[in-house]
C-alpha positions as CSV (number, residue, x, y, z in Angstrom):
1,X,90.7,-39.3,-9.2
2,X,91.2,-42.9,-10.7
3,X,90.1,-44.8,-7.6
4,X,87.1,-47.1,-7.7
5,X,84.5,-47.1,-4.9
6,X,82.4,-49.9,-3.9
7,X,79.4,-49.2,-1.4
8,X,78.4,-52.7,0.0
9,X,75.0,-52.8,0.8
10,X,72.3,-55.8,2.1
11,X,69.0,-55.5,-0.6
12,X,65.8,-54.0,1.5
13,X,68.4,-51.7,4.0
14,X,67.6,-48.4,2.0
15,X,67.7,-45.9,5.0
16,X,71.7,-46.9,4.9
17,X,71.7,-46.6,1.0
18,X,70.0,-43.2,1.4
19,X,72.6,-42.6,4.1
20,X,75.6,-43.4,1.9
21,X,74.3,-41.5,-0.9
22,X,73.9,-37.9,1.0
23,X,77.9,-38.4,2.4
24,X,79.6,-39.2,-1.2
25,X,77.3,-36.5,-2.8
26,X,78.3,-34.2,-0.3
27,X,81.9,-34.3,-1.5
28,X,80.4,-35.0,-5.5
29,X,82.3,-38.7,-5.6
30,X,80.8,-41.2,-7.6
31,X,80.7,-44.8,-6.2
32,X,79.0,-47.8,-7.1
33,X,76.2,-50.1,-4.9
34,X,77.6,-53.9,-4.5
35,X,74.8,-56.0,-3.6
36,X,75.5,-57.8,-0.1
37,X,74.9,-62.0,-0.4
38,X,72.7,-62.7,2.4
39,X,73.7,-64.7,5.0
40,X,70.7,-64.1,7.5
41,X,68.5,-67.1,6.0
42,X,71.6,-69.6,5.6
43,X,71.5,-73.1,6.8
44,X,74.7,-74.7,8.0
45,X,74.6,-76.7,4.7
46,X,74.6,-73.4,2.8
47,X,77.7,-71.9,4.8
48,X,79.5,-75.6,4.1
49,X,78.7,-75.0,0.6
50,X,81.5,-71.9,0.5
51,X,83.7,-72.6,3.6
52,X,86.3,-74.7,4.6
53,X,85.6,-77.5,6.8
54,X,88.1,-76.3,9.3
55,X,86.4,-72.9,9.1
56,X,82.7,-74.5,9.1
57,X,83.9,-75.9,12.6
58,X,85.4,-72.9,14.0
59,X,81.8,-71.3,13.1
60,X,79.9,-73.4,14.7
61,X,82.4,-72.6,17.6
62,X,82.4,-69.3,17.6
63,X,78.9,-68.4,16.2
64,X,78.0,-65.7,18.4
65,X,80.5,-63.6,16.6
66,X,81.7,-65.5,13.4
67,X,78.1,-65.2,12.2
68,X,76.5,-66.7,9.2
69,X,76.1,-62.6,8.5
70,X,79.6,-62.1,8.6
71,X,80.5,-65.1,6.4
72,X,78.2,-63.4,3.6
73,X,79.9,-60.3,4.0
74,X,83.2,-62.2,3.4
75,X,82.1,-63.9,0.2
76,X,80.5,-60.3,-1.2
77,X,84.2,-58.7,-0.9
78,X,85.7,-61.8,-2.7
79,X,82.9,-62.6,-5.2
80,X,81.7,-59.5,-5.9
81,X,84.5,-57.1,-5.4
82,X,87.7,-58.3,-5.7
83,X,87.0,-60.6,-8.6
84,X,85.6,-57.6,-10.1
85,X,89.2,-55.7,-9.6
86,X,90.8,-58.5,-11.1
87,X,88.4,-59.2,-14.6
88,X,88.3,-55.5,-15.5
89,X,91.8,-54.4,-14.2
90,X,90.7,-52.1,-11.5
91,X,93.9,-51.4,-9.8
92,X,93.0,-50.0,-6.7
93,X,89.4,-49.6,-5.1
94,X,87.9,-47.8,-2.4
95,X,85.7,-50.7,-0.3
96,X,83.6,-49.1,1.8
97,X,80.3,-50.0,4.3
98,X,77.0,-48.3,3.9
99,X,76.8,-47.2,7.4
100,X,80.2,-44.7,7.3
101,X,80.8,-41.3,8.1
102,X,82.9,-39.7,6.1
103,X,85.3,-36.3,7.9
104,X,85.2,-33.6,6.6
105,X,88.1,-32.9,4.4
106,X,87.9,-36.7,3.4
107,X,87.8,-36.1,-0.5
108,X,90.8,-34.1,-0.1
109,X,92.4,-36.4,1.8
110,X,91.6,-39.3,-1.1
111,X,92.9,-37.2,-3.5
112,X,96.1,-37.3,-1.8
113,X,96.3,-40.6,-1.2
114,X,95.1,-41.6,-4.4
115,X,98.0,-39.7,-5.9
116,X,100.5,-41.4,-3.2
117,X,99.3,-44.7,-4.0
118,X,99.7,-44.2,-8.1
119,X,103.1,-42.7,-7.1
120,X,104.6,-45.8,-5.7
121,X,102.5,-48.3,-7.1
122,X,100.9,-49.6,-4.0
123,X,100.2,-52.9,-3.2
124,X,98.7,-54.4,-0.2
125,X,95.7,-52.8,2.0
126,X,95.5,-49.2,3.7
127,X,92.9,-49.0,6.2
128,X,91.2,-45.8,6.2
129,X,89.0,-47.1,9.2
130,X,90.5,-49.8,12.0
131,X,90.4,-50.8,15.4
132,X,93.7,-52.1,16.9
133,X,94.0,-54.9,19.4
134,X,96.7,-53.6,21.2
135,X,98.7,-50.1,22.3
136,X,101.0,-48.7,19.4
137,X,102.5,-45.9,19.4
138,X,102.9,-44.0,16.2
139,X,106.8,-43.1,16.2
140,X,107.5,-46.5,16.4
141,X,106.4,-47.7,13.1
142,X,107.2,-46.8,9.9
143,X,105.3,-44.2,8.0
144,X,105.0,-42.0,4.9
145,X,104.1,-38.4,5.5
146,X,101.5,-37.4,3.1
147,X,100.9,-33.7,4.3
148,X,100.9,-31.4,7.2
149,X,98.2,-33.9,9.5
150,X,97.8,-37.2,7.3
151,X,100.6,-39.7,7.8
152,X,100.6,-43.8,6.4
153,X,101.9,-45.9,8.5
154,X,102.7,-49.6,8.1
155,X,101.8,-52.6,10.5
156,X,104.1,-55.0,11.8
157,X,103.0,-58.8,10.6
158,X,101.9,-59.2,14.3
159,X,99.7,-56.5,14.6
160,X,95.8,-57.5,15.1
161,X,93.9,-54.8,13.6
162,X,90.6,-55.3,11.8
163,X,87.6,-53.6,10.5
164,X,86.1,-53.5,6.8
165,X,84.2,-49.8,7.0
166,X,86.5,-48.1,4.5
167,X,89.6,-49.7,3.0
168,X,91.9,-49.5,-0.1
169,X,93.1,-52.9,-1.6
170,X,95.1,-53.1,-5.0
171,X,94.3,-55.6,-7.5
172,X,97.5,-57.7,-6.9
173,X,96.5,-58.3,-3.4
174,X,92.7,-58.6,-4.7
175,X,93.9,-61.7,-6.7
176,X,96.1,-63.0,-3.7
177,X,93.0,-63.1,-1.2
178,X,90.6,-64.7,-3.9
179,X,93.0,-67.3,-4.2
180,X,93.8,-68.0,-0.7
181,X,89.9,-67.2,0.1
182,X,88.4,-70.1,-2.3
183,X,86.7,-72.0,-0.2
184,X,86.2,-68.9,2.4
185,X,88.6,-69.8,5.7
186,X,88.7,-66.4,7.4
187,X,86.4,-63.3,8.3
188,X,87.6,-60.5,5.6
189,X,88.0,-58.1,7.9
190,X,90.7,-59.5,10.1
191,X,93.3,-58.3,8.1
192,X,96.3,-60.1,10.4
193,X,94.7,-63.3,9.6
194,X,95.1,-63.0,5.8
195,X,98.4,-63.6,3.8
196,X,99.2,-60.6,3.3
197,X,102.7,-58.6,4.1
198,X,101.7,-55.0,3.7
199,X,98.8,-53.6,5.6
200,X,98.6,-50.1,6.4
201,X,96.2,-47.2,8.1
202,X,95.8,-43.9,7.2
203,X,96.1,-42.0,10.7
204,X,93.6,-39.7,11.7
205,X,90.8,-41.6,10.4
206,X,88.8,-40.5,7.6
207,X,85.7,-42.5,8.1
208,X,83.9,-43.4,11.3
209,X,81.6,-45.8,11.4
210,X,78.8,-47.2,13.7
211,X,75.4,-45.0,12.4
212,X,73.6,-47.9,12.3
213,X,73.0,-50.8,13.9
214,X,75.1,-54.4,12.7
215,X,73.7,-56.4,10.3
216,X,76.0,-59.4,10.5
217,X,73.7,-60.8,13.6
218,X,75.8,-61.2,16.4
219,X,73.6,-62.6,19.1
220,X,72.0,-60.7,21.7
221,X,72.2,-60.8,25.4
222,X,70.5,-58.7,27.9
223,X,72.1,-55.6,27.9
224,X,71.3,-55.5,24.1
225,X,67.5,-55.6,24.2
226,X,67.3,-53.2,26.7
227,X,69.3,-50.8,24.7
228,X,66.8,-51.3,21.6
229,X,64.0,-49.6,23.7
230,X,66.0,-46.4,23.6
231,X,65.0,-43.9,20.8
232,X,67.2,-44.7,17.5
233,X,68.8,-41.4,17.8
234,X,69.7,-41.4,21.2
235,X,71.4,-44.4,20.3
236,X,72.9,-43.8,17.4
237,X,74.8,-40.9,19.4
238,X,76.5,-43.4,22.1
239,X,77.5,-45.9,20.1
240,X,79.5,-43.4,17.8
241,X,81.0,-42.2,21.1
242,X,81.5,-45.9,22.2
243,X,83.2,-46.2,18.8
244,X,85.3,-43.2,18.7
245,X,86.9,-44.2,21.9
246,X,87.8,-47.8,20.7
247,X,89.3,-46.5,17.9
248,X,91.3,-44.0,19.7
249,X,91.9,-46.4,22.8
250,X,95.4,-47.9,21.8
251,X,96.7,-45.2,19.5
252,X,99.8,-43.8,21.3
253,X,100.6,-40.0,19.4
């Protein structure tokens, strides 16, 4: 297989590196750690530092979500990754967060769209993880069959859809978002906010995620910190449920 894979991964979390590393050796892939920047002891001088003002403001605006956490993660993908595709001519990668899991057949399923994407020299984002903002239904946009179950479909420019769990960018669109992301003006996961005219998803998903708890520090409210007294596993269990059912929510077959 000629893909890349990046693992992103905050230095001291080494439950979720020992995590990651039981699910690729499980299918015998080889992938490689990117160390996290981290956000968590940022001032707001620091965050100005990489940001636009603009963005610095909506931040401050919207901190309770657009966290200092998630800014880092934004300026790992673009520093550390995609820079990275573009200096040593990686042309497509595998981005992927330490806290996935991966189905069952999902090296197969790689290996087939790893061989689609060489075949038709790919270039934009396919999501192989997302959560959609609104109902689609699947006959309604356009697709590539890539066997018997696993279809490609592409997203109108209107589309919300976001999350950064698992995704394959080429390193065209690699050098478009470093360009358009320097200073940073938008969370790298919001893949409708970005400049970008072809972003797809692999449909059924081939990585969940959701085994561990956030690191980007949203804030807390009530609800939250009575849910932390429940036993880790017990957790872990609803939230994947929660998660499943989000991503399944607005998918129309």
């Amino acid at each position: 297989m000629q893909m890349k894979i990046f693992v992103t991964n905050l230095n001291g979390f080494d439950d979720r590196r020992h995590w990651i590393k039981t699910q690729f050796k499980k299918f015998d892939l080889d992938f490689e750690f990117i160390d996290c920047f981290d956000g968590r002891k940022w001032e707001d001088d620091d965050v100005k530092k990489i940001v636009t003002n603009e963005f610095f403001d909506y931040h401050k605006r919207k901190e309770s979500w657009v966290t200092k956490g998630a800014i880092a993660a934004t300026l790992t993908h673009v520093e550390r990754i995609y820079k990275r595709m573009v200096e040593e001519n990686i042309e497509y990668a595998l981005c992927c967060e330490d806290d996935i899991k991966l189905s069952k057949d999902f090296k197969e399923k790689l290996q087939i769209i790893d061989q689609y994407i060489n075949r038709v020299s790919f270039e934009g984002v396919l999501l192989l993880h997302f959560f959609l903002s609104q109902s689609t239904k699947l006959s309604d946009l356009e697709k590539v069959q890539l066997d018997r179950q696993t279809a490609v479909y592409k997203l109108p420019r209107k589309f919300k859809v976001g999350s950064g769990a698992g995704y394959i960018i080429s390193r065209k669109t690699a050098k478009q978002l470093i360009q358009d992301q320097s200073p940073i003006k938008r969370i790298a996961d919001c893949w409708n906010d970005h400049p970008i005219d072809n972003v797809n998803f692999a449909y059924p998903v081939m990585i969940r995620t959701g085994v561990f708890s956030t690191t980007l520090g949203y804030q807390e409210n009530i609800l939250s910190k009575i849910t932390k007294l429940i036993p880790e596993n017990i957790r872990m269990f609803f939230r994947m449920k929660k998660l499943i059912r989000k991503e399944e929510n607005n998918i129309q077959r």
